[in-house]
C-alpha positions in Angstrom: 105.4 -0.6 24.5 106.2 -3.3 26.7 105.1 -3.2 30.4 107.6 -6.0 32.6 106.5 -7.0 36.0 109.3 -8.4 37.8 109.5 -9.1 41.3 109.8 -12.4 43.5 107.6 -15.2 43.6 104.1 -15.0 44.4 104.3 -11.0 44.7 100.8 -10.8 42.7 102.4 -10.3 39.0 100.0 -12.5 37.1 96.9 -10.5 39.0 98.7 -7.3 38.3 98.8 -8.2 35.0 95.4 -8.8 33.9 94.5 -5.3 35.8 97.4 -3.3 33.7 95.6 -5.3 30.8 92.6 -3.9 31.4 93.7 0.2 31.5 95.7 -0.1 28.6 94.4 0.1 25.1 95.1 -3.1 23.0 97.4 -4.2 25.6 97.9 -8.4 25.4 99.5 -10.2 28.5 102.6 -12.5 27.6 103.8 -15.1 30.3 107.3 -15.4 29.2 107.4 -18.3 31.7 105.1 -20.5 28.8 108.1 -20.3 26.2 110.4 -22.1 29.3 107.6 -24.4 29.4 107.9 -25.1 25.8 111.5 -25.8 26.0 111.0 -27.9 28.8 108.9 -30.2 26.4 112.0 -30.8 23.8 112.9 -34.4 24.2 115.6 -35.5 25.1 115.3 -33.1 27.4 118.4 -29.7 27.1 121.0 -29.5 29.9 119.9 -30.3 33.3 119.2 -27.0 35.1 116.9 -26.0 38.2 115.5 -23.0 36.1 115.3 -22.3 32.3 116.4 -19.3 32.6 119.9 -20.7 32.5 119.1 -21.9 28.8 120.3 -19.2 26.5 117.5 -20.1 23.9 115.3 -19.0 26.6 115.6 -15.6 26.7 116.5 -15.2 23.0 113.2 -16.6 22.3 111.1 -14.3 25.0 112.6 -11.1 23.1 111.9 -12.4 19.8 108.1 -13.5 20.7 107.8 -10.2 21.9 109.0 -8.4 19.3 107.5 -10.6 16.7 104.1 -10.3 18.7 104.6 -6.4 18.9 105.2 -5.9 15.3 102.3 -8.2 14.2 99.6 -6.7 16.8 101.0 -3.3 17.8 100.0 -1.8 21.3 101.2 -2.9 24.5 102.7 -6.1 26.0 102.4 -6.7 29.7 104.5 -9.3 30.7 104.5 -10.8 34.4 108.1 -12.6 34.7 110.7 -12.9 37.7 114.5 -12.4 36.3 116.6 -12.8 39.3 120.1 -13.2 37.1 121.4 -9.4 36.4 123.0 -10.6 33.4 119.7 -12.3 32.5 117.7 -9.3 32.7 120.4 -7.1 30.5 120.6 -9.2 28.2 116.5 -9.4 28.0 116.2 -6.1 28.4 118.9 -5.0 25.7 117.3 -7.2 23.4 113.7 -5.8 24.1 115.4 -2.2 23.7 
């Protein structure tokens, strides 16, 4: 199962997190915002953006950690992450489906 926390900056999502942690069994907490970090690291740098969001390899690579983490650990993500583009989120979502 994967739990998402959406919702605008600063709304408490990480905090939220690690209390949803705590009443699920074996649930884990994944900040999908770590894997933008990553990609933020690759030198030179990918495509000038104000967000990585915009990167496709971004959100390919937050549905396969999670999947990969899923099917290696089982029980529950939680994962704390703002998605304000629609198309974003559907194609996130899909992928997570």
């Amino acid at each position: 199962m994967i739990v998402w926390l959406n919702g605008t900056h600063g709304a408490g999502k990480t905090t939220t997190s690690a209390l949803v942690q705590q009443l699920l069994p074996d649930a884990r907490v994944f900040d999908a915002e770590k894997v933008g970090e990553v990609l933020m690291e690759i030198k030179p740098g990918l495509p000038a953006t104000d967000n990585f969001q915009h990167w496709e390899p971004w959100r390919r690579l937050v549905v396969e950690t999670a999947r990969r983490m899923l099917e290696y650990t089982g029980g529950t993500l939680v994962m704390p992450m703002t998605v304000l583009v629609e198309s974003y989120w559907r194609e996130i979502s899909d992928g997570l489906t």
